[in-house]
N, C-alpha and C positions, 0 to 999 in steps of 0.2 A: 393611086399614085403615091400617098405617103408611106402605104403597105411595102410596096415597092422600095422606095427610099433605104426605107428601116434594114428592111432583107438586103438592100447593097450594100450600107454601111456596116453591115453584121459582118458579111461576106471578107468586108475590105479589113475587118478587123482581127476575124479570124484569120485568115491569109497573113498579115501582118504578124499576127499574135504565133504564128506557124512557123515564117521566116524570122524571125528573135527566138524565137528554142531552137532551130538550125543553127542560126550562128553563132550563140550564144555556146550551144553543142562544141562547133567547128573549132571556135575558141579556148573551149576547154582541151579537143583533143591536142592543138597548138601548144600546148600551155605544157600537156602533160607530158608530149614529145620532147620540147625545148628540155623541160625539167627531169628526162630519164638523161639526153645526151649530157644534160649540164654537171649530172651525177658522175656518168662514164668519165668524163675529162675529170673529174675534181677525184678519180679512183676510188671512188664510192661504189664499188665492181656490185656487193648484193643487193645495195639501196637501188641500182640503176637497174639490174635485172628484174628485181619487183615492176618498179614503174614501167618498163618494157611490157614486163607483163600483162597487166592492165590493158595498155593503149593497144597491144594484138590479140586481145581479146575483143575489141571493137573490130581494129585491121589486122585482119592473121591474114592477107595478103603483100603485107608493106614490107620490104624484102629491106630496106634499111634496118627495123627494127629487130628483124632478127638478125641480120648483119652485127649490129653493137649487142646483143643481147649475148649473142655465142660468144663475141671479143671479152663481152665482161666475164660470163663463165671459163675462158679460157686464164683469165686473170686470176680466178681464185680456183685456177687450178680442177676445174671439174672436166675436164678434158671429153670425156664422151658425150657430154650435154651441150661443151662446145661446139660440137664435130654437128653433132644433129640442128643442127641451130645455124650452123653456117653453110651446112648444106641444103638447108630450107632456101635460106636468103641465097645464096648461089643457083640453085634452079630456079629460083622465082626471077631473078635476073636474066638467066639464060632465055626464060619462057619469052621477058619482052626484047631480047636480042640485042642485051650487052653484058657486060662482064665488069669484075669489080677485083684486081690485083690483088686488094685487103683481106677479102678474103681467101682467095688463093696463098695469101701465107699464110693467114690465120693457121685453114684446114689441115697448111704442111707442118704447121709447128707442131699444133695438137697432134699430128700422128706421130713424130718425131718424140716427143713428149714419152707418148705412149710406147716407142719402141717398135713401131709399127711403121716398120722403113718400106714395105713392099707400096704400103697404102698412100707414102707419102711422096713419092717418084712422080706422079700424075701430074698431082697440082705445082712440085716443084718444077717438073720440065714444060709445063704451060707458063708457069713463071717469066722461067727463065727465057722461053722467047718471045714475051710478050714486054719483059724489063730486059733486055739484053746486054744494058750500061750498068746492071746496078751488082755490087762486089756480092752483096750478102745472098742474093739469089744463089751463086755458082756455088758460095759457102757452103748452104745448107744442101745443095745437091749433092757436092762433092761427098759432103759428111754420109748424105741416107747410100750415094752410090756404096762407098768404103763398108757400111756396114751389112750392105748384102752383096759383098764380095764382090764388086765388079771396079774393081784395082785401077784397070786401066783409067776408065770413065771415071772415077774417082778425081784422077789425079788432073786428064785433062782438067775436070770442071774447077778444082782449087788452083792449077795454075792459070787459068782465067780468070779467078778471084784476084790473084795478085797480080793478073795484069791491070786490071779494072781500079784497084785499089793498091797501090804499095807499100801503104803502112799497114793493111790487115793483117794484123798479129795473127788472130784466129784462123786465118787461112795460111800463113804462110806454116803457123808449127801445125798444124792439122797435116797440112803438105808432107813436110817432116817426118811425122810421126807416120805416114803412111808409108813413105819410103822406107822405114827402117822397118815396119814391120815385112815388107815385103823383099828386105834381107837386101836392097839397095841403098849402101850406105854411103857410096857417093853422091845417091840421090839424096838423101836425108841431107849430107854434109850441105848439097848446094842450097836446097829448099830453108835451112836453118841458118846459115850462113846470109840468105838474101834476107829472113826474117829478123837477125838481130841487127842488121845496117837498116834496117827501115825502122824498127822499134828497139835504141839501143839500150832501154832500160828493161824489156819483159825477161822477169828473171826464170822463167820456166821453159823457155827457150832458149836463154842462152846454158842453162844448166844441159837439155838437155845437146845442146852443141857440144860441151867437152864431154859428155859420156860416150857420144857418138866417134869421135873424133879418137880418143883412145882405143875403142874398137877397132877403128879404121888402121889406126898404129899397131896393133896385133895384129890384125890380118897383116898385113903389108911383110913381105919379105924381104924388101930394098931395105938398106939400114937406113941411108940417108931418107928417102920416102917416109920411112917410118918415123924418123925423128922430126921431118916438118910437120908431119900429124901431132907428134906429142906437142911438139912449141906452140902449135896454134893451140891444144887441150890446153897447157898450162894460163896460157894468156884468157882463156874463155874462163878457166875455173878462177884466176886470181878476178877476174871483171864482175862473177858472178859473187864472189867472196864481200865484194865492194856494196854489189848490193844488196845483197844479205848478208849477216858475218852471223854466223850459226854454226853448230855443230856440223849440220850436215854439209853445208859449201866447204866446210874444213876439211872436211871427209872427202871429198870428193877431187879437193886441188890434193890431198897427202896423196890418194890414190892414182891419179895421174904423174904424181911424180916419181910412185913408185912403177909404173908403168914405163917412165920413160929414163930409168936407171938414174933415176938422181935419189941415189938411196939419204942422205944426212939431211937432204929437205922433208924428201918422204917420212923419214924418224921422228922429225920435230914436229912438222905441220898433223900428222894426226897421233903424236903426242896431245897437242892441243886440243883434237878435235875427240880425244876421249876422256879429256878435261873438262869439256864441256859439255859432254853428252848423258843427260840425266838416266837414258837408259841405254848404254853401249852393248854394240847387237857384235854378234859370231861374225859377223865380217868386218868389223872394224878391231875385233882383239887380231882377227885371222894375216891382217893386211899391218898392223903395226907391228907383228910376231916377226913376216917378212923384212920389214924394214931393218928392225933391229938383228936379224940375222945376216939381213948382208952387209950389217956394220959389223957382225959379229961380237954383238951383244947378246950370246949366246945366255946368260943368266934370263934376261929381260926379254928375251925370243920366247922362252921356256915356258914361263909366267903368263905372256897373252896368248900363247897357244895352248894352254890347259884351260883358261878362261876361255875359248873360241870353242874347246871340247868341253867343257863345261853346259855353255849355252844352245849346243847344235853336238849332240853326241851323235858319234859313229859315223862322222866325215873324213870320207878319205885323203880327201887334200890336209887337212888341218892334222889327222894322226901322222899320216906319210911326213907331212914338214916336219912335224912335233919327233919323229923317231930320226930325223936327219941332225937335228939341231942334240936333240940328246947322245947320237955317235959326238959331233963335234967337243958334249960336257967331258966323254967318254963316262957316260951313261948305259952304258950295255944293256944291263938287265930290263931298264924301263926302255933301253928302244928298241930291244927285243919285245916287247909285250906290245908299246902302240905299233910299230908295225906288223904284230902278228892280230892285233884289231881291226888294223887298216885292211891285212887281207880277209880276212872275215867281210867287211862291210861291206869290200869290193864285189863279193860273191864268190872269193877264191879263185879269180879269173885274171888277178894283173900282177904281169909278168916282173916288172920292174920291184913291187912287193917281196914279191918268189925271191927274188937276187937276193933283196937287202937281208930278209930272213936268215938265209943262206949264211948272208958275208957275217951276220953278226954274232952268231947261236956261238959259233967257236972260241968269241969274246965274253960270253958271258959264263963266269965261273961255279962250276957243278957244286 
């Protein structure tokens, strides 16, 4: 009977002594969880990968772990170890029959990241009808559609961004930006137009609203048409000038006003803006050249169109100007020469060139 006894209490103790190293276990793996996520949060992106490590090394079925584990390598930027890591943790979720949106952006980023727009349509259009309120989903779709050409579907999904959000900066000049590459520049105008009245200080938006908008005012054949285009360019560059006052917004309101025949603005304002400009490039000597010749500052037309040919030799626009401006010095001989440059550059192929040659050869003395 006491044999007995003994043998129970052994039993009981061992048992015991079995369940305290389980929990004891349980506890640690607790511990080590708490302290990988606590990592994650506190952007401790490699410290928390380690400790991920470790704990699915015990559970390399725990689809959470790999969940934050690919998030943190997506943090520091390791993208393909992302990708494998959240696609672990995404079938192992599918496997018990649910789903986890986190990772669905996660995956879309990383491919996004990567430039790998085909791969990332999937998970972005599961997304999107799975969060169908939220702005940034249609964002990123709109962006992967645009980058593999499907225009339309692009533009739907960003105009859904702005309807869902109407201050998304990023969706509204994405919008923008998509219209104008696809040579719709009334659509650009409206997409960038609705983008600076929701966000009236993004200054990359509104910059590119007057470059757009001066376009719009060259195409246009209507005078008047054309001139409420420039008014609105002018008011968009002096608004962008406000919030930047740089070389380059100075450049950009002179050139709109030489756009819109207000030449003694045009003169002055990118005067300034090559005052200010530590390295003045072949179109800003090219577009003050302009200015000052249709003030007929013909000396000072002369001077930044040598510099515009200086900077960018054997441009036909800037030789052709530069041989109109030297008839006006009555310069012959040199606007015999840049215009016989100009057709050379041309390919010997423009006609207008052929004339001026023509008219001038007889002007210049044998």
């Amino acid at each position: 009977m006491k044999q007995n006894q003994k043998i129970t209490r052994g039993l009981l103790v061992m048992v015991a002594a079995i369940f305290f190293c389980f929990a004891t276990q349980a506890q640690d793996d607790v511990a080590s969880w708490d302290r990988a996520v606590s990592l994650y949060k506190q952007s401790q992106y490699k410290e928390a990968v380690a400790e991920f490590k470790r704990f699915l090394a015990e559970y390399p079925a725990h689809a959470e772990s790999w969940k934050f584990s690919g998030l943190a390598h997506y943090q520091l930027k390791e993208y393909d170890l992302a990708i494998t890591q959240l696609q672990k943790a995404w079938d192992l979720k599918q496997a018990e029959g649910r789903t986890d949106n986190d990772i669905l952006l996660g995956l879309s980023r990383c491919h996004l990241a990567l430039n790998h727009y085909d791969q990332a349509v999937a998970p972005l259009e599961n997304l999107a009808q799975r969060q169908s309120n939220v702005a940034t989903n249609f964002y990123l779709l709109g962006i992967t559609y645009a980058n593999l050409g499907r225009k339309k579907e692009a533009a739907n999904a960003l105009q859904t961004a702005v309807k869902l959000d109407s201050k998304d900066a990023d969706s509204w000049y994405a919008l923008g930006a998509l219209q104008l590459r696809s040579e719709n520049l009334d659509g650009a105008i409206a997409a960038l137009r609705g983008g600076v009245a929701a966000v009236p200080t993004h200054i990359e938006m509104t910059n590119l609203l007057a470059e757009v908008l001066v376009r719009r005012g060259l195409a246009e054949p209507d005078a008047a048409k054309a001139t409420a285009f420039y008014d609105e360019a002018i008011k968009a560059a002096v608004k962008l000038k406000t919030l930047r006052d740089d070389a380059a917004s100075m450049e950009l309101l002179g050139r709109t006003y030489l756009a819109a025949k207000k030449y003694t603005s045009a003169e002055l304002t990118l005067s300034r803006a090559l005052a200010m400009s530590k390295e003045p490039t072949a179109t800003l000597y090219f577009n003050l050249g302009m200015a000052h010749a249709q003030n007929r500052a013909w000396n000072k037309a002369a001077e930044m169109l040598l510099q515009a040919d200086k900077l960018q030799a054997a441009n036909v626009d800037t030789l052709s100007y530069l041989g109109y401006v030297y008839e006006n010095l009555h310069k012959y001989p040199q606007a015999l020469d840049v215009y016989n440059r100009a057709f050379e550059a041309s390919g010997r192929t423009n006609a207008e060139l052929r004339e001026s040659i023509i008219r001038v050869t007889p002007m210049v003395k044998p």
